[in-house]
C-alpha positions as CSV (number, residue, x, y, z in Angstrom):
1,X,80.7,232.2,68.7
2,X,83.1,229.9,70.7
3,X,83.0,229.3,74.5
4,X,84.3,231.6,76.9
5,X,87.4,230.3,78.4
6,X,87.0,227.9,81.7
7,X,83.1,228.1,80.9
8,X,81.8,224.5,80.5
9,X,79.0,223.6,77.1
10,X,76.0,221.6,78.0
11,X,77.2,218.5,76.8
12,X,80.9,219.0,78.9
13,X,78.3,219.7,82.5
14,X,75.8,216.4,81.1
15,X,78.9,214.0,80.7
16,X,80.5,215.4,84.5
17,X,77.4,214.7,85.9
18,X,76.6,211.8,84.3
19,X,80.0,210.4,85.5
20,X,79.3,211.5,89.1
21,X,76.1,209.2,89.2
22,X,77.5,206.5,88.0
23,X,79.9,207.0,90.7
24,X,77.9,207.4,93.4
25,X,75.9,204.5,92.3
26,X,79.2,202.2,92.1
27,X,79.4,203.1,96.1
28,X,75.9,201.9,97.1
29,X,74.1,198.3,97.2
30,X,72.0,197.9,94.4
31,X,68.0,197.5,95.6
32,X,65.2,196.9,93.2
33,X,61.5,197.2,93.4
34,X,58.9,195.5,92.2
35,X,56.0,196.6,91.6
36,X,52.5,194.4,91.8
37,X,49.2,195.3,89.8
38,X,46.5,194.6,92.3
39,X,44.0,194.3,89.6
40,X,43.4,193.7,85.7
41,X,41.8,197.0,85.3
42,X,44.2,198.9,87.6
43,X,41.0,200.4,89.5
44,X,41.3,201.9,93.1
45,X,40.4,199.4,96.0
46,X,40.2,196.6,93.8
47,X,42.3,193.5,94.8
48,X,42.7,190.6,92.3
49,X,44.2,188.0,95.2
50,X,45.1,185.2,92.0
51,X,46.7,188.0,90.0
52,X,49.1,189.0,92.8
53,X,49.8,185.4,93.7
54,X,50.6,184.6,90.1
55,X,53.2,188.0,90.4
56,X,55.1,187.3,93.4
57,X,55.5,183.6,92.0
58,X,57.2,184.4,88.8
59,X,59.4,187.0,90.3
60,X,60.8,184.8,93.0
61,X,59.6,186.7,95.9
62,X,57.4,183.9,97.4
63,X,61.0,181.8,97.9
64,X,63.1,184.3,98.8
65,X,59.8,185.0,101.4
66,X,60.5,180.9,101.9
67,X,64.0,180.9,102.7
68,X,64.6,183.8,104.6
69,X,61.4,182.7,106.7
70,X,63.9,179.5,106.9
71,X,66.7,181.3,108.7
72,X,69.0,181.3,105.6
73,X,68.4,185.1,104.2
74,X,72.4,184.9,102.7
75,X,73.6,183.3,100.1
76,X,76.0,182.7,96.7
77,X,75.7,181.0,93.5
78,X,78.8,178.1,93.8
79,X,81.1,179.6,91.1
80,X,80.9,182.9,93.2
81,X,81.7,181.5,96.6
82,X,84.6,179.4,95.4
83,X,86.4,182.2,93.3
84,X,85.7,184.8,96.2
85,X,86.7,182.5,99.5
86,X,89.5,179.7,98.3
87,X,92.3,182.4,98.4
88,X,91.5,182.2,102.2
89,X,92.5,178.7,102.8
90,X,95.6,178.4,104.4
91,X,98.4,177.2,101.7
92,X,98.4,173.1,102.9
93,X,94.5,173.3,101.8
94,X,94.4,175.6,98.7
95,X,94.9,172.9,96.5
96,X,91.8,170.7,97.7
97,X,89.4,173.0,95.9
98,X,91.1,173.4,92.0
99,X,90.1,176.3,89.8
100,X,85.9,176.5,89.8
101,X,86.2,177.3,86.1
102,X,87.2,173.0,85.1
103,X,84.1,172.0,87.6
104,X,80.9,170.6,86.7
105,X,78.3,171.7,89.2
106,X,78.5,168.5,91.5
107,X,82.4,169.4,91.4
108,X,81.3,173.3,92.8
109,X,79.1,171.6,95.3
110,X,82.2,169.6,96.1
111,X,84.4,172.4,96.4
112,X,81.8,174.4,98.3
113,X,81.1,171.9,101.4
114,X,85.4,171.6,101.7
115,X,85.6,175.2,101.2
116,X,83.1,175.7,104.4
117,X,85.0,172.5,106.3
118,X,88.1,174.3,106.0
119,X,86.8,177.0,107.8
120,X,84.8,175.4,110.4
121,X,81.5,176.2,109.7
122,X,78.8,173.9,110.9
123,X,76.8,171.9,108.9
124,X,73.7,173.3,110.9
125,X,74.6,177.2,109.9
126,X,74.2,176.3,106.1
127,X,72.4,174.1,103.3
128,X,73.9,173.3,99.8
129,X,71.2,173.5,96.7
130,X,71.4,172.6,93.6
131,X,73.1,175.6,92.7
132,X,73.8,178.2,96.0
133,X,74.4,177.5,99.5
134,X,72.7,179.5,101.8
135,X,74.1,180.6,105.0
136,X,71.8,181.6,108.5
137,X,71.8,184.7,109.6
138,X,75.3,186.0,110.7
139,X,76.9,182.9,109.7
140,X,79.0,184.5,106.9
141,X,79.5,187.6,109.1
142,X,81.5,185.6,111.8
143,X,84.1,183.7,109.6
């Protein structure tokens, strides 16, 4: 028999609330756990201290540990923080940084360090790697 009028079917009520989720998970910051195995055998009380070492190496968290312990918790990949903050330079200094997408990655490191001259920030409240600079804390809150 066919639905009642204004009544919804299972799969109309799934895909609603399926489209609610995603929305409400559009409006929050992302987090992810990770989750360690203490030990081979996953007993109780058991701690395997070269197993969890060799874990929290290959997922990064010992350097993140490193450079937040650093004083430089923020930061963004060049590409990112050249398409996201050029628009901000004032019109006379636009052109110094070109389009990210024609630079090599010593030309995004470039374009980075006049990016940050342009708007004053010290060379003590950041540090350029290889591929990221890293900001201390509240430095890229204040500009």
């Amino acid at each position: 028999q066919p639905p009642r009028p204004g009544s919804q079917t299972v799969s109309s009520k799934f895909s609603t609330q399926l489209q609610d989720l995603v929305s409400m998970l559009d409006t929050t910051g992302l987090h992810f756990v990770r989750c360690i195995k203490p030990n081979p055998t996953l007993e109780p009380g058991a701690f395997a201290t070269d197993m969890v070492l060799q874990q929290l190496r290959c997922c990064g968290v010992l350097e993140v540990a490193r450079v937040a312990q650093a004083g430089f918790p923020t930061r963004y990949k060049y590409p990112e923080f050249v398409e996201r903050y050029r628009v901000l330079l004032p019109d006379d200094q636009r052109g110094l940084v070109s389009d990210e997408s024609a630079m090599d990655a010593e030309g995004l490191r470039e374009a980075v360090r006049q990016l940050l001259s342009g708007f004053g920030v010290s060379v003590g409240d950041y540090e350029l790697g290889s591929s990221m600079v890293f900001f201390k804390t509240g430095t890229a809150g204040r500009r």
